[in-house]
DORO-845530 format. One record per residue (C-alpha): residue in one letter; x, y, z. Coordinates in steps of 0.5 Angstrom, whole numbers, plus 2048, in hexadecimal, padded with zeros to 3 digits. Layout:
DORO-845530
aXYZ/...
//
This chain:
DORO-845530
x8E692D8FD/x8E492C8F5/x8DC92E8F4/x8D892A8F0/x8D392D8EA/x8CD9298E9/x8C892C8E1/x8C39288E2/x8BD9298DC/x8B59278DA/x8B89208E0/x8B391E8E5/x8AF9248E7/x8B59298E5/x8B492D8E0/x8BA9308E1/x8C09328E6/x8C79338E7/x8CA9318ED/x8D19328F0/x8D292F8F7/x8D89338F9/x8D892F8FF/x8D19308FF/x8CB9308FB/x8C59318FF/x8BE9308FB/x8B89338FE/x8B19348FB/x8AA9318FC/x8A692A8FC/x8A89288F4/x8AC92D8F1/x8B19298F0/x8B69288F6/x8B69208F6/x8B69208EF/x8BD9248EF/x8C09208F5/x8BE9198F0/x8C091D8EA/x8C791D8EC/x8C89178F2/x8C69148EC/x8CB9178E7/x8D19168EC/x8CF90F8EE/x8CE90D8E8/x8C79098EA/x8C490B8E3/x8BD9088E4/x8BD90B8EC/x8B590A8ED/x8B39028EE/x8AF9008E8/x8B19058E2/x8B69018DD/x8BA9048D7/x8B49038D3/x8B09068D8/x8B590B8D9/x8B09118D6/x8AD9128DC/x8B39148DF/x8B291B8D9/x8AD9218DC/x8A79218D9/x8A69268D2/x8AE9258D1/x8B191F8CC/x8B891D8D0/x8BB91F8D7/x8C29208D9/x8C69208DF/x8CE9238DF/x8D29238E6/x8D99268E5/x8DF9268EA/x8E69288E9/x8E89238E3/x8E391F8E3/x8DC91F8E0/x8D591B8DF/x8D091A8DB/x8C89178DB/x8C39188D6/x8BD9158D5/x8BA9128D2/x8BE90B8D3/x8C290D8D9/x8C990E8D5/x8CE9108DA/x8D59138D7/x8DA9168DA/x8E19198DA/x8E791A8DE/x8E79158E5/x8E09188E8/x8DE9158EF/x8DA90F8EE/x8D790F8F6/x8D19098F7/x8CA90A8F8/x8CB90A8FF/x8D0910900/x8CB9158FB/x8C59128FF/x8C190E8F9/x8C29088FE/x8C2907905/x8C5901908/x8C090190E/x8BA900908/x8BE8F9907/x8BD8F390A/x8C38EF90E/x8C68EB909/x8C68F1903/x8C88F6909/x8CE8F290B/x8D08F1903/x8D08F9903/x8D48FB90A/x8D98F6908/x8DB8FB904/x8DC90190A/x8DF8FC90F/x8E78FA90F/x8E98F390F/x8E78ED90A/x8E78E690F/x8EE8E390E/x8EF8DC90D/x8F08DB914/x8E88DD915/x8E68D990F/x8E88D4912/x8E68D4919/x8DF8D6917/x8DF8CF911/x8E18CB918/x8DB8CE91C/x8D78CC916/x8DA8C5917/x8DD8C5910/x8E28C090F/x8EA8C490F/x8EC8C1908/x8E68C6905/x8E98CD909/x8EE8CD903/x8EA8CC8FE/x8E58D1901/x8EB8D7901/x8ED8D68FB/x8E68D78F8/x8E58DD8FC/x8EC8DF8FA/x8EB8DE8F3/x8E38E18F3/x8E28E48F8/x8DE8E48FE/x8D78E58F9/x8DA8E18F4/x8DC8DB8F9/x8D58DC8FC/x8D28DB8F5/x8D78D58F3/x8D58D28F9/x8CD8D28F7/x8CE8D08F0/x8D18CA8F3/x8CC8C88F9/x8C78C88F3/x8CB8C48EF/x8CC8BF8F5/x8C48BF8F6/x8C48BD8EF/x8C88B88EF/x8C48B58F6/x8BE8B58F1/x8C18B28EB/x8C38AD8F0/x8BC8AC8F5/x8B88AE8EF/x8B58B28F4/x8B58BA8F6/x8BA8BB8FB/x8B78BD902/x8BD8BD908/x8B88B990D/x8B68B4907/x8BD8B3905/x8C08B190C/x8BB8AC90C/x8BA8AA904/x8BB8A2903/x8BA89F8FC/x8B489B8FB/x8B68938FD/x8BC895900/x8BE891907/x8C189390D/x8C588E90E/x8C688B908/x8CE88D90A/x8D3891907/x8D58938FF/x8DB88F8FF/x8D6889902/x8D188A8FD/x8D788A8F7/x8D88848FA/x8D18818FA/x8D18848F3/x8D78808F1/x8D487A8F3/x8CE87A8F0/x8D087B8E8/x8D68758EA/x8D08718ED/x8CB8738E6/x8D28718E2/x8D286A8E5/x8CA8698E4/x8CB86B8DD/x8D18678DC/x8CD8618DF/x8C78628DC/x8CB8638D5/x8CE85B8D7/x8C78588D9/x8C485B8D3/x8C885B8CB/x8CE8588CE/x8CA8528D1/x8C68518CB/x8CC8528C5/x8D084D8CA/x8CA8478CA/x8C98488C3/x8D18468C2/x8D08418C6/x8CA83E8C4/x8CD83C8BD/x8D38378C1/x8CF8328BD/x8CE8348B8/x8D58378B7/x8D88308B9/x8D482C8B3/x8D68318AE/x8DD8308B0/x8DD8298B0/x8D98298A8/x8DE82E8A6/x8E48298A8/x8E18238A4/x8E182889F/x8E782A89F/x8E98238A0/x8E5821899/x8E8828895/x8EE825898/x8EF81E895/x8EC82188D/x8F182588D/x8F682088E/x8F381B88A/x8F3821885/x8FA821886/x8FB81B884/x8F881A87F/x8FB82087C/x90281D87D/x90081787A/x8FF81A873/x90381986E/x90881F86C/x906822865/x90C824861/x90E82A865/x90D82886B/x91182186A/x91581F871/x911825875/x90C82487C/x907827880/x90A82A886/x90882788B/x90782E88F/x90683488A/x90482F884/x908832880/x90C82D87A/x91382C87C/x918827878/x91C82487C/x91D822885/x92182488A/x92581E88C/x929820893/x929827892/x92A82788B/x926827884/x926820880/x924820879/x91E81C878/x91F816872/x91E81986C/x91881A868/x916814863/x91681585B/x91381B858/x90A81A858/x90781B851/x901821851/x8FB81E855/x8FE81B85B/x90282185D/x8FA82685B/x8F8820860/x8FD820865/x8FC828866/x8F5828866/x8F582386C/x8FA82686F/x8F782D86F/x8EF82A872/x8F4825878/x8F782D879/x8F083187A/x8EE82B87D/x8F382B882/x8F3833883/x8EB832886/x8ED82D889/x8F283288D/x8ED83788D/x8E7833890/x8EC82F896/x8EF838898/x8E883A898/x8E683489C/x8EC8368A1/x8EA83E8A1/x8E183B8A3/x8E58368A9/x8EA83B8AC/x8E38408AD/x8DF83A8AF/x8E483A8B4/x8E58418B6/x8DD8418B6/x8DE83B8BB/x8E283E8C0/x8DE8458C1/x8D88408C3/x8DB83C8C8/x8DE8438CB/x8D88468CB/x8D58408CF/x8DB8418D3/x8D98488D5/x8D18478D6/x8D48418DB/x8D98478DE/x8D484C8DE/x8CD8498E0/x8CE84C8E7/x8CE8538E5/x8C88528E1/x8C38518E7/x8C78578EB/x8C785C8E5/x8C085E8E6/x8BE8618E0/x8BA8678DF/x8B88688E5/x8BF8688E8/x8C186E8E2/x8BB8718E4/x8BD8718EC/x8C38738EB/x8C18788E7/x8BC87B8EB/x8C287A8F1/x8C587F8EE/x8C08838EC/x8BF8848F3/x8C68868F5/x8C788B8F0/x8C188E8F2/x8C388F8FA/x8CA8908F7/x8C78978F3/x8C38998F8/x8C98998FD/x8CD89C8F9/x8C78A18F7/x8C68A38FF/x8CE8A4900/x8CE8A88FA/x8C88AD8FC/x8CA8AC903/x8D18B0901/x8CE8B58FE/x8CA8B6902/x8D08B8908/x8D38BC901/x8CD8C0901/x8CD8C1909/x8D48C3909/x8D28C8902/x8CD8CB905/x8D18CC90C/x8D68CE906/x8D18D3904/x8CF8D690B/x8D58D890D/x8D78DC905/x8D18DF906/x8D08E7907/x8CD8E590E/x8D28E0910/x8D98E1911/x8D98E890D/x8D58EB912/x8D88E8918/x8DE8EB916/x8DA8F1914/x8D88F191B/x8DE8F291D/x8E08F8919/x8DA8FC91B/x8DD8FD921/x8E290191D/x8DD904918/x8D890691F/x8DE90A922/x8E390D91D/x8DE90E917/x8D690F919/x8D8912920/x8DB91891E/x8D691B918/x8D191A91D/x8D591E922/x8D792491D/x8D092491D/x8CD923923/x8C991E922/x8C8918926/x8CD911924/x8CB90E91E/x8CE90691F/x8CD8FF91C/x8CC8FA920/x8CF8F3920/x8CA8F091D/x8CA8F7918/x8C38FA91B/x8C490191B/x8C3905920/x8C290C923/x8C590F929/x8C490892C/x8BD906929/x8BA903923/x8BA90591E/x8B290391C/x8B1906923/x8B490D920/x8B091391F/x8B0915918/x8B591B919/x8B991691C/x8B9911918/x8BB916913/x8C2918916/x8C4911917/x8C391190F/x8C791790D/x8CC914913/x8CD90E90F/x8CD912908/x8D291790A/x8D791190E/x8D790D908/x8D8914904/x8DE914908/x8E090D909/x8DF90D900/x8E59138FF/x8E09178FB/x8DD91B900/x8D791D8FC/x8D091C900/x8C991E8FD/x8C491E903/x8BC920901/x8B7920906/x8BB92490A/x8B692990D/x8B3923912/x8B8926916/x8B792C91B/x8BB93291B/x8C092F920/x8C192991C/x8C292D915/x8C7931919/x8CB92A91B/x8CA928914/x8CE92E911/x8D292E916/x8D4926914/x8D592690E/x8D992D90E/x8DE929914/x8DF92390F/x8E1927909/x8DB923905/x8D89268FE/x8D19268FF/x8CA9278FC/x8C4928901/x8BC9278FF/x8B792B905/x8B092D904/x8AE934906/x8A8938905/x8AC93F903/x8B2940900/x8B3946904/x8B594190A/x8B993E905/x8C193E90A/x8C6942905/x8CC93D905/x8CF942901/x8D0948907/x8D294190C/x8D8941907/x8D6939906/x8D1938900/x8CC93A8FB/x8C593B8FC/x8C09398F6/x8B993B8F7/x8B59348F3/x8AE9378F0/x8AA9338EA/x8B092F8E8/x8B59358E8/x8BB9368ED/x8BD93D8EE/x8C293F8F1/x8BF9438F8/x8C294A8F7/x8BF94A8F0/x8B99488F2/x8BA94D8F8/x8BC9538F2/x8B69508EE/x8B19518F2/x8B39588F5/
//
């Protein structure tokens, strides 16, 4: 068995001591010299609960230092290993692979100090056996959590772990209750969730699909109303106002076609006249044309040109200047006279068109002056509006209720989720069904090898002692289920190192069983008793199973030193 070495200085109310449990180190000494500080000094160290005392923080740490002296330290060594703590801060370093026992082993903590839920967390660390898919799904079921979520659960607790998925499972309950909130604008309750409806919605109106439907009818209806009231209103007043020109049109037409009649007769009275000038010198033989009224010599006679007679004899200088001159104003006249009978054909043809457009529009009043009375109006568009208003409404509230209805059923199955990830749900279902392997292989023999009564847990993980409560428990035994527990979870850990204080609660008997225990187990311990005077301090040394240390004023010595001291 490889002893371990404890130098502890100016820590707690240790001044100084060096301390090698070889098995055991057995401290003795008076109220407040020291023992208590020593066990925590090095429970503290090994555990690595740096900040062992509730309340203290790093920053606070130098509480920890003994009074008068600047800085404390701890160093327990084993074989190739070692760790250190200083304070203040509360570093911890370390070499080797040192023991990391828990808190509970080195009796800085006891599980029967935590409540249920936190003491299930910590015994699923002792007792054999995870709950297997099979379990997990039995228990969801049992929940009434629908089979399509058993894998999806697995699977978290596969990836996260059982803590994890438990987390993961909370976070999502809150994001759900979330959402009902966001949805109701309203905080979430399940007994005013079951029964939560939106305001105006109507037990009867139907189903979503029906009210879709209404919805749908509603905006055809309001596109009706307003297509009516658009014909009854612009288009109506844009039509009567076209027919009401008919009259007006028709005479315009009918002065426009006299005009027309008129610019035709001057223009060809201008072409007449045109062609009844006489030709001057260069024009000798040369027409109007009919058509173009450019000058031609010459006619077609059956498809072919004939020559016109030949000019007369050769006009002296003024008949010619003359002759142009009349031609040229028969010319510009006839060009106006052109110009005036086009436009009067252009101002006709639009007269026309302006015509035909009034006598459609008078048509289409007397085809549609039924629908003018059925449009109803404003009021129409207004109830059809308002129809539709209505349906939206009863619409949104429905879809409202059904959407905080389902996640309301989501929350249920979460929170069903949630029990049963839960350190007191399956976990310590399954837990309970491994105590029995812990009662009977782990916890029974160190309480035999001591001769104590059997320390157990319970199914629902209360402890007892010898069959009772431990709340009905004397102090005395009350300390042995602790250190029963400590020394089983020594052993159950692999580092089998156990720090017992307070051991002097116990009677001779007792003390003897505790010896006799940890000897038969094979445990490296450090106990802590109270006594008056060191000469009835036990020597472990001549029972071949320790050291003695006698704690004085904050001083550990080794019992024959003392011994030698004080002869």
């Amino acid at each position: 068995m490889t002893p371990v070495r404890a130098i502890i200085s100016n820590l707690f109310g240790i001044e100084r001591a060096d301390i090698e449990a070889a098995p055991i180190a057995a401290l003795f000494g008076r109220n407040w010299s020291g023992k208590s500080s020593a066990c925590r000094a090095l429970a503290a160290a090994l555990s690595g609960q740096c900040l062992p005392v509730h309340g203290i923080t790093k920053g606070t740490s130098g509480a920890y230092v003994r009074d008068g002296a600047e800085s404390g330290a701890v160093r327990v060594t084993g074989e190739g290993w070692g760790v250190r703590l200083t304070y203040p801060g509360g570093e911890r370093s370390s070499d080797g692979k040192p023991p990391e026992p828990s808190v509970y082993a080195v009796g800085l903590a006891s599980i029967v100090d935590l409540p249920p839920r936190e003491r299930a967390t910590a015994l699923a660390k002792y007792v054999t056996g995870e709950p297997t898919q099979d379990d997990l799904a039995f228990a969801l079921d049992e929940k009434g959590v629908p089979a399509p979520y058993h894998n999806r659960v697995w699977t978290i607790a596969t990836e996260r772990g059982w803590e994890g998925a438990h987390a993961y499972a909370k976070e999502q309950g809150a994001k759900l209750k979330g959402k009902w909130e966001g949805i109701t604008s309203a905080r979430y309750g399940s007994d005013k969730a079951a029964h939560w409806r939106p305001t105006g919605y109507q037990e009867d109106g139907g189903t979503i699909e029906e009210r879709e439907g209404r919805v749908a009818a509603a905006k055809t209806a309001l596109e009706r109303a307003v297509a009516k009231n658009a014909i009854s209103t612009d288009e109506f007043e844009r039509m009567a106002a076209l027919a009401g020109g008919v009259y007006i049109r028709s005479e315009s037409v009918k002065s426009l076609e006299r005009a027309l009649a008129e610019r035709d007769d001057a223009y060809k009275a201008a072409h007449a006249a045109r062609n009844e000038l006489p030709p001057s010198e260069t024009d000798a033989g040369a027409v109007a044309c009919p058509h173009c009224d450019g000058m031609v010599v010459g006619c077609v006679v059956g498809g072919r040109l004939a020559s016109l007679d030949k000019a007369g004899e050769p006009m002296d200088k003024e008949e010619r200047k003359k002759r142009r001159i009349a031609i040229a104003s028969a010319d510009g006249e006839l060009a106006r006279a052109r110009g005036a009978l086009n436009e009067a054909k252009t101002k006709g043809n639009e007269a026309k068109h302006a015509l035909a457009d009034a006598e459609d529009a008078a048509s289409w009043l007397k085809e549609h002056k039924s629908e003018k009375g059925e449009s109803g109006g404003e009021d129409a568009v207004a109830q059809a509006r308002t129809a539709l208003d209505g349906a939206e409404k009863a619409l949104a509230a429905a879809t409202a209720k059904e959407a905080a209805e389902k996640t309301h059923a989501s929350i249920a199955i979460n929170q069903a989720i949630v029990a049963v990830l839960a350190p007191d749900g399956l976990r310590e279902r399954i837990l309970a069904r491994g105590l029995t392997s812990l009662n009977a292989d782990r916890l029974r023999p160190v309480a035999r090898a001591a001769e104590w009564g059997e320390t157990a847990i319970e199914p629902d993980l209360s402890v007892t002692y010898g069959g009772r409560s431990y709340s009905l428990l004397s102090a005395s035994e009350q300390w042995r289920a602790r250190a029963t527990l400590a020394v089983a979870m020594a052993l159950i850990e692999g580092h089998k190192i156990a720090i017992l204080d307070g051991a002097d609660i116990l009677d001779q008997a007792g003390r003897n069983g505790l010896m006799q225990m940890l000897v038969t187990l094979g445990l490296t311990a450090v106990l802590g008793m109270t006594l008056n005077a060191r000469e009835k301090a036990p020597d472990l040394a001549k029972m071949g199973i320790g050291r003695t240390y006698w704690v004085e004023s904050g001083i550990a010595t080794p019992l024959h030193a003392a011994a030698e001291k004080a002869a």
